[in-house]
VOGU-3710 file (C-alpha; in Angstrom, 3 decimals, decimal comma):
1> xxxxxxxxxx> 49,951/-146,615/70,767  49,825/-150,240/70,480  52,763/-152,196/68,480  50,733/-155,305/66,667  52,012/-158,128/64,193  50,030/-156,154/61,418  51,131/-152,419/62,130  50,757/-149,454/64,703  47,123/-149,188/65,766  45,496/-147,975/69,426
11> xxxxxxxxxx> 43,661/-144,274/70,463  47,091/-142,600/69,093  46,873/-143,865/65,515  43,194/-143,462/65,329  43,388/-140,173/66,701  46,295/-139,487/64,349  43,988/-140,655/61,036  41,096/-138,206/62,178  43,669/-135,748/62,610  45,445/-136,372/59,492
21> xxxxxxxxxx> 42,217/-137,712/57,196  42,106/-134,913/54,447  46,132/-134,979/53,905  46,172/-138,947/54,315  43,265/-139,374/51,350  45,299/-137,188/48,489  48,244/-139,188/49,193  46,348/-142,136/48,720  47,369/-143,266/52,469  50,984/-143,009/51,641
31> xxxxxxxxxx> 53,704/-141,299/53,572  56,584/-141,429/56,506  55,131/-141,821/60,047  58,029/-140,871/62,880  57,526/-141,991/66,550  59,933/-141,463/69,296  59,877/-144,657/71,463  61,712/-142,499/74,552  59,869/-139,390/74,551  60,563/-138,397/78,287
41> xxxxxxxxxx> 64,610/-138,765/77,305  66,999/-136,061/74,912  68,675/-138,394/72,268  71,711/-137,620/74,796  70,490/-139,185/77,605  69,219/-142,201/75,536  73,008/-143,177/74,303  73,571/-142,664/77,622  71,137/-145,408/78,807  72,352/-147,384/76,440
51> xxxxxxxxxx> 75,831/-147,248/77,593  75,125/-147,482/81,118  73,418/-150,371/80,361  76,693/-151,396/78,254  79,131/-151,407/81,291  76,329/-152,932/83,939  76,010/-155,939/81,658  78,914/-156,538/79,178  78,445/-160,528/79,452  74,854/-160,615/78,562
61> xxxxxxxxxx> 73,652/-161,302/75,148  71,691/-158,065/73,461  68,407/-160,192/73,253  68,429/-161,379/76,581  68,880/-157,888/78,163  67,815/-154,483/77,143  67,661/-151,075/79,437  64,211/-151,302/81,203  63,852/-147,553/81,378  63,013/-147,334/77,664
71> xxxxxxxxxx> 59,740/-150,089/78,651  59,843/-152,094/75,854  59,052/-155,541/75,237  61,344/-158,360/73,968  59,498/-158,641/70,456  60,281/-155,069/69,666  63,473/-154,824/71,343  64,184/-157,652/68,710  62,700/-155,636/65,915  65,031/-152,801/66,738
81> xxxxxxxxxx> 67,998/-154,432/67,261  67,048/-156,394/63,852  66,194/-153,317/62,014  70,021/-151,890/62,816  71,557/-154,746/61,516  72,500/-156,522/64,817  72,179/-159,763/66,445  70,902/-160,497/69,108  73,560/-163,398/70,266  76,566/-160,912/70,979
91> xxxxxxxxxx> 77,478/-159,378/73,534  76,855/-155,512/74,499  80,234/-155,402/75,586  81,484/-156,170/71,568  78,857/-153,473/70,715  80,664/-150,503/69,490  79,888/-146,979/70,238  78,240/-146,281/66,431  76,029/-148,928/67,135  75,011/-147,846/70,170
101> xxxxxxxxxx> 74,560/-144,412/68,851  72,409/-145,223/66,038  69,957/-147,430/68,091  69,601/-144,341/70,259  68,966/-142,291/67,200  66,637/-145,390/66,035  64,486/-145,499/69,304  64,107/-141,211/69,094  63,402/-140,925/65,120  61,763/-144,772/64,458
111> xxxxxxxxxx> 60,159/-144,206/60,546  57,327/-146,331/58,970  56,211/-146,721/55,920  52,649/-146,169/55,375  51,695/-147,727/52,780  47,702/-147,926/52,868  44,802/-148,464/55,031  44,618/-150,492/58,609  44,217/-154,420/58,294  40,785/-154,396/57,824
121> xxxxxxxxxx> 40,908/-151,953/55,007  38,205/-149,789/56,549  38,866/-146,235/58,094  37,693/-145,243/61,619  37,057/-141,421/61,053  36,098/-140,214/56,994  36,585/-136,596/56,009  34,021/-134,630/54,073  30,074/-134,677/53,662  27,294/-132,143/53,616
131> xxxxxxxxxx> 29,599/-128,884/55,138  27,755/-127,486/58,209  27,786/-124,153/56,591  24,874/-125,426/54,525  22,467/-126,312/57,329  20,650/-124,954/59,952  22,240/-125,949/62,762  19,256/-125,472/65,456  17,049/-127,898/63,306  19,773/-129,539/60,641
141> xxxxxxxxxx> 17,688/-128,496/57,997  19,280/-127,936/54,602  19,937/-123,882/53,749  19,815/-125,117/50,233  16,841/-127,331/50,042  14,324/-127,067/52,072  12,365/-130,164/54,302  15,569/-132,264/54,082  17,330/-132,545/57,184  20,878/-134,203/57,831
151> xxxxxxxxxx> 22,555/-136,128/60,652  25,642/-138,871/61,581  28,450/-139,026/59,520  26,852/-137,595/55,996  27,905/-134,383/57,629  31,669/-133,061/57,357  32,087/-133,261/61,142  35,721/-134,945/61,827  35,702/-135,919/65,625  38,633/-137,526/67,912
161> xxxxxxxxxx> 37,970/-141,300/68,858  36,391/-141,287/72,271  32,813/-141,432/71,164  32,502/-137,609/69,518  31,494/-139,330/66,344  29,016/-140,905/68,281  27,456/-137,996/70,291  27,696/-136,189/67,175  25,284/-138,449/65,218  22,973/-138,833/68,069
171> xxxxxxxxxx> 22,600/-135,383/69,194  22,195/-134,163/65,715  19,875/-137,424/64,977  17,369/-135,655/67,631  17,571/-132,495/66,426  16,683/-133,352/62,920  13,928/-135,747/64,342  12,337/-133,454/66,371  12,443/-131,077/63,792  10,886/-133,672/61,371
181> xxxxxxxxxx> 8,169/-133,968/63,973  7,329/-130,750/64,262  6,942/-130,270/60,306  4,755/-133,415/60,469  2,190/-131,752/63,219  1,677/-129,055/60,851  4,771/-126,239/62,096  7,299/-124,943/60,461  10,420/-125,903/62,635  13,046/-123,039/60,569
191> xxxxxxx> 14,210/-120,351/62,514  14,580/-116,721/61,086  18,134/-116,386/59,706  19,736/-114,708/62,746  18,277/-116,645/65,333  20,990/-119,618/63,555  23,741/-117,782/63,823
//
């Protein structure tokens, strides 16, 4: 997952949107996103970071030093510390123990707002098209019309980023040519019912 100026983008979020697409498009790309930002730690063992951290360093200012094990960088330590109210010129050791404990709870249970589509307004992955119930799968001819052949992203195929989308389009892009061809020279490229299972 990458953290940009704009919002949360990289394979996770895309992967996410594909995953999400149908639920994300009836509510109109609105909703609560939650991301732990210390997934190998229990909440415990964050506040206890945090503290350790705490008595190691109770002279440097909060901005200036932050517990390396959670791998953040100084921008988004700064959002965090921001976001719970804090600044960044005291001290950890005037941080009290609340404090402490709700940035731990912050960095395990982080919410976002989403509130529409990526920056550039477009989506990666789009639900919905021609169901593949309702083609011939062998030859991606139509089971409801006859001579018209689909392929790509008109179908309802929903693949993870990683080039699925892609493979998808092209291997069903051959099919359906071929199959095109081979109506062209005269053959009837359809398949007896059971043969397409």
């Amino acid at each position: 997952m990458l953290v940009t100026h704009w919002g949360l983008s990289g394979p996770v979020i895309l992967r996410l949107s594909a995953w999400g697409a149908r639920d994300l498009s009836i509510s109109n790309y609105k909703g609560i996103l939650e991301v732990d930002f210390a997934p190998d730690l229990h909440a415990e063992d964050v506040k206890s970071v945090l503290n350790q951290h705490k008595n190691r360093f109770p002279k440097q200012k909060l901005l200036s030093s932050w517990p390396s094990e959670f791998g953040l960088a100084k921008r988004f330590w700064k959002y965090i510390i921001d976001r719970k109210g804090l600044s960044g010129d005291i001290l950890w050791s005037s941080i009290s123990r609340g404090s402490l404990t709700s940035v731990a709870f912050l960095l395990k249970h982080c919410t976002f707002n989403v509130i529409g589509k990526g920056h550039f307004k477009d989506e990666f992955v789009t639900a919905g098209g021609v169901p593949l119930s309702e083609i011939y799968l062998n030859t991606m001819e139509s089971r409801i019309q006859s001579n018209l052949f689909f392929a790509g992203e008109v179908l309802n195929v929903d693949g993870v980023t990683g080039g699925f989308n892609f493979q998808n389009a092209w291997s069903g892009g051959y099919i359906a040519g071929t199959s095109v061809g081979t109506l062209a020279n005269g053959s009837n490229p359809r398949y007896r019912e059971e043969d397409v299972a």
